[in-house]
N, C-alpha and C positions, 0 to 999 in steps of 0.2 A: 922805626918801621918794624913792622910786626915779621916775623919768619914765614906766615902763611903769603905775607905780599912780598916779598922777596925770593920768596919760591913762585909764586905766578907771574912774576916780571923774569926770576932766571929761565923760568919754562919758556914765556912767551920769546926771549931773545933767544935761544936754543934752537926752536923750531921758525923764528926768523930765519935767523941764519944758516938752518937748511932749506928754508926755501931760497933765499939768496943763493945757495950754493947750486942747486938742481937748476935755480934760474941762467945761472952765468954758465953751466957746462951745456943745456940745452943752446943756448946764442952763440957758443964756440961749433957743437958737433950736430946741431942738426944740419940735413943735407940742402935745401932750398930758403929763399926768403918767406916764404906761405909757412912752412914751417915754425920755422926761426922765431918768424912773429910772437910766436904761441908764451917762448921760454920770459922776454923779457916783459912782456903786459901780463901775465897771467902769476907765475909762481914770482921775481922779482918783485913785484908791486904787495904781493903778500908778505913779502920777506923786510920791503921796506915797512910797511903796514904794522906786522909787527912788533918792527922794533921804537917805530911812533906811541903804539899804545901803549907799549913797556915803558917810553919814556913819560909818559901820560900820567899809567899809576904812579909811577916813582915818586914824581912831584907830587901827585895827591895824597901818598901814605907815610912820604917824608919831610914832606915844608908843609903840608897840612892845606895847600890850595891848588885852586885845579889853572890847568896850561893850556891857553886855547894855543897856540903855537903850532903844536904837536898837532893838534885837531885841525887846523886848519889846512897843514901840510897835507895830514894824509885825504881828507876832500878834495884839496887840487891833484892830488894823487889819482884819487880811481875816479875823479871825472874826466881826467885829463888822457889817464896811459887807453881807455879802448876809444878815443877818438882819436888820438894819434897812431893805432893799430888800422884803425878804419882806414883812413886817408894813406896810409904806408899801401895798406892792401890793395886800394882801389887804384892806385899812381902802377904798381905791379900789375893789375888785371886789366889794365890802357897799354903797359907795354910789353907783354908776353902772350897775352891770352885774345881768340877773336869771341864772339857772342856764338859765332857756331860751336865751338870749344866746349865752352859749359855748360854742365848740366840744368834741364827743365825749373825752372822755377818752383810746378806746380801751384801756378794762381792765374792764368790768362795773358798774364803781362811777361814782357824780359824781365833781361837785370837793368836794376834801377842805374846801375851807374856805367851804362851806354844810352842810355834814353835820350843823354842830353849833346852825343853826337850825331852828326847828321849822317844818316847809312845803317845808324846800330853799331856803329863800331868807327877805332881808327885805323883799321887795317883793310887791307886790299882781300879776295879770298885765297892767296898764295901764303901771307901772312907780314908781307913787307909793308910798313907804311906809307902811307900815300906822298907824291912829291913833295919833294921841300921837309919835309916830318925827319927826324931820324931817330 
């Protein structure tokens, strides 16, 4: 392995692993879950990401063939971390937030994920859920 790919595999794990690192103190110290969200889909997933690619070259500038492995992971990787952000956020904005709460759209319509309760919401206008709900 050549020192130019062993210096772009050390760099690439280097700045993995600060993002791995900014990912895991944002999900300990930010203050709410809307927040929180942000640290482990966003900078972790680059941190894993990373250190996928690093492991990627490795294989290709030191056994001389490429790893779909590594390539695979990181595709179920970032298709997977902002659908599992979505669904996190949207289960939080059914049990904290009413549609009077948030802000305008700006397009004619609500938000799309009260549409499919009956009322535009699951909350009463106090903010407590409706019977039998908790």
């Amino acid at each position: 392995m050549t020192f130019l790919a062993e210096a772009v595999v050390a760099g690439l794990l280097v700045v993995a692993g600060v993002f791995g690192l900014v990912g895991s103190y944002g999900l300990v110290k930010l203050p709410d879950l809307m927040t929180r969200l942000h640290a482990p889909t966003k900078a972790t997933t680059l941190g894993v990401g990373g250190v996928l690619v690093a492991s990627m070259l490795h294989v290709a500038t030191a056994e001389g063939r490429v790893s779909f492995h590594e390539l695979l992971v990181t595709l179920f990787l970032f298709l997977t971390a902002p659908i599992t952000a979505n669904y996190i956020a949207k289960a939080w904005l059914h049990g904290h937030a009413r549609p009077a709460d948030l802000p305008p759209t700006a397009t004619g319509a609500g938000w799309a994920t009260f549409a499919a309760t009956a009322g535009g919401g699951s909350r009463d206008e106090e903010g407590a859920p409706p019977a039998g709900e908790g």
